[in-house]
C-alpha positions, 0 to 999 in steps of 0.5 A: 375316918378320923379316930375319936380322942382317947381323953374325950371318949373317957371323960363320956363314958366317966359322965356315963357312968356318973348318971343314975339309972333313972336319969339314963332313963330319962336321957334316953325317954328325951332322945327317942322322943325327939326322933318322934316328934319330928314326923309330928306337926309344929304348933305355929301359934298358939294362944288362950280363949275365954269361952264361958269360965273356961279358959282354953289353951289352943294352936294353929298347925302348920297344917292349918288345923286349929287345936284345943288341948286334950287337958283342957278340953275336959276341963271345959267340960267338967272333968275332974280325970286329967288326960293322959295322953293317948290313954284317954282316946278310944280308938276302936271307936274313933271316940274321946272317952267322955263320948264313950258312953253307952247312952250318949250313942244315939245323939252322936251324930255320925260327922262327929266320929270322922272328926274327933280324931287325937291329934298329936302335934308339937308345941313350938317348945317341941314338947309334944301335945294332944289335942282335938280339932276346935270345931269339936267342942261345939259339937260335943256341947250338942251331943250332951244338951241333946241327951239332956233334953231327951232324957238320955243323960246318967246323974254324973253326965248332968254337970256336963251337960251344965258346962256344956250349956254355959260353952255354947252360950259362949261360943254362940257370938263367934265361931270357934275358929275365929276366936282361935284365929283372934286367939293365937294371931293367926288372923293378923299374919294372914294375908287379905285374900281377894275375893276370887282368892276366896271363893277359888277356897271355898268352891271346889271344882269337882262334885264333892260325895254327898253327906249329910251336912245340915243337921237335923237340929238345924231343921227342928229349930227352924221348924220351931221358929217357923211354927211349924210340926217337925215331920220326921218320917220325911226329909221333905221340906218347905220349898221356901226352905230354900230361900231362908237357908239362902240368907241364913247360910250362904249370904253369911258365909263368904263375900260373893258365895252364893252368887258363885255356887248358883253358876255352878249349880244349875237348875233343873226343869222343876225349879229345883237345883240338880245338886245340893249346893253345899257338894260344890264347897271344898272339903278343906276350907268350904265344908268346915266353914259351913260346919262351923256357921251351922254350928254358931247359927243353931246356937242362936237359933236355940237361944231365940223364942221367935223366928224374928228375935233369931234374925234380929240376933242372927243380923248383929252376930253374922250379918250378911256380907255387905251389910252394916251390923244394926246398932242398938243406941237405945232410946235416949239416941246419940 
């Protein structure tokens, strides 16, 4: 081992001693972050979206995970608290603090505590970051127009429930994944997957556990348009049910899908399949793209007065793979 030049170890040291201790301090805060963030995953894109009067700073993961700021998700919101990093994330309950509240439990649905994870990732500055999962935020503007609707919302929770109002308008003509996708080009470098690339993403070959994935806010609106009580002492359903979730879910969400899952969901003798066929889809691509259609789909369903202004909206915002988006030219034509 060679021994260290006498003249550079004094001009170090010199250099050393000339430092503040507030900028040994933060020499020291940057070197033990770096260690750090290298164990974190790398923002690969990143961009801005427009949803509502919000303007929202995302990234893709190397992971693949799509990511909103934590900053500028409660500004969506309107939070006027800045986030301070791990300080504004509960984990005790798995829950961001603007979910926190007592009177907001009851319309939390149980996914969203699986979910709502921080994530702490690296920016491509290699500053450090966090975040949630975009498919959250739609999420969260659910658990406050429910509490709003029920009654269940405090007088400060009410501008929340406001913005959360103007967001999932927002986000009701795209998903949130796609506009990030769009958002960060993300979308551009993917490569054009064939189709049985596709389904080979979506179908998983193994049963998946069973959870519940469509939620109840999914069938009291379908009740609704369908002038029909919503019976919640039963989870029984029409059996022509089936049928209208056929077209509106699985003929909208992947080129070919439905086809596929009913060679891999055989039928029973009584008609009826012997799983449900959304335990057929992956848990990394398959499931939260259910979630995310689901997510959009009551959105519009929300939006429509009738069963026919949902599926006149619902045919220009996801039409059925295969099919032209129906245009409307007006009256005076071409």
């Amino acid at each position: 081992m060679m021994d260290k030049d006498p003249k550079k170890v004094d001009a170090a040291r010199a250099r050393a001693n000339a430092l503040t201790p507030a900028e040994r301090s933060e020499i020291a805060k940057r070197a033990a972050d770096t260690r750090w963030n290298k164990d974190l995953p790398e923002a690969i894109y990143t961009g801005e979206i427009e949803v509502g009067d919000a303007q929202l700073s995302c990234a893709v993961l190397e992971n693949g995970i799509r990511v909103l700021t934590q900053s500028d998700m409660m500004r969506a919101l309107g939070r006027s608290r800045q986030a301070k990093g791990r300080g504004f994330y509960d984990a005790d309950v798995n829950l961001p603090a603007f979910l926190t509240a007592k009177n907001l439990k009851p319309f939390i649905p149980n996914e969203l505590y699986v979910t709502s994870s921080q994530i702490e990732f690296r920016l491509p500055s290699g500053q450090k970051a966090f975040g949630y999962r975009a498919e959250m935020l739609p999420q969260v503007c659910e658990v406050y127009l429910k509490a709003r609707d029920g009654g269940g919302l405090t007088k400060n929770q009410e501008h929340i429930a406001k913005q959360a109002d103007i967001l999932i308008r927002g986000l009701a003509t795209v998903g949130i994944v796609a506009l990030v996708d769009e958002a960060t080009g993300y979308q551009r470098d993917r490569a054009a997957d064939a189709l049985a690339r596709i389904l080979e993403k979506f179908i998983a070959k193994e049963l998946q556990p069973w959870v519940q994935t469509f939620p109840d806010v999914f069938y009291e609106q379908l009740f609704r348009l369908r002038k029909l009580d919503f019976p919640r002492e039963t989870v029984k359903r029409p059996q022509y049910f089936g049928h209208l979730t056929n077209d509106i879910i699985y003929d909208r969400l992947a080129p070919g899908l439905r086809e596929e899952l009913r060679k891999t969901t055989p039928k029973l003798p009584s008609g009826r399949r012997k799983h449900h066929m959304h335990r057929k889809l992956t848990p990394d691509m398959g499931h939260p793209k259910l979630r995310e259609h689901l997510a959009s789909v009551t959105t519009i369903m929300r939006l429509s007065a009738t069963y026919q202004d949902f599926k006149s909206n619902l045919d220009k915002i996801h039409p059925r793979y295969g099919e032209t988006i129906p245009m409307d030219f007006g009256s005076e034509g071409l």
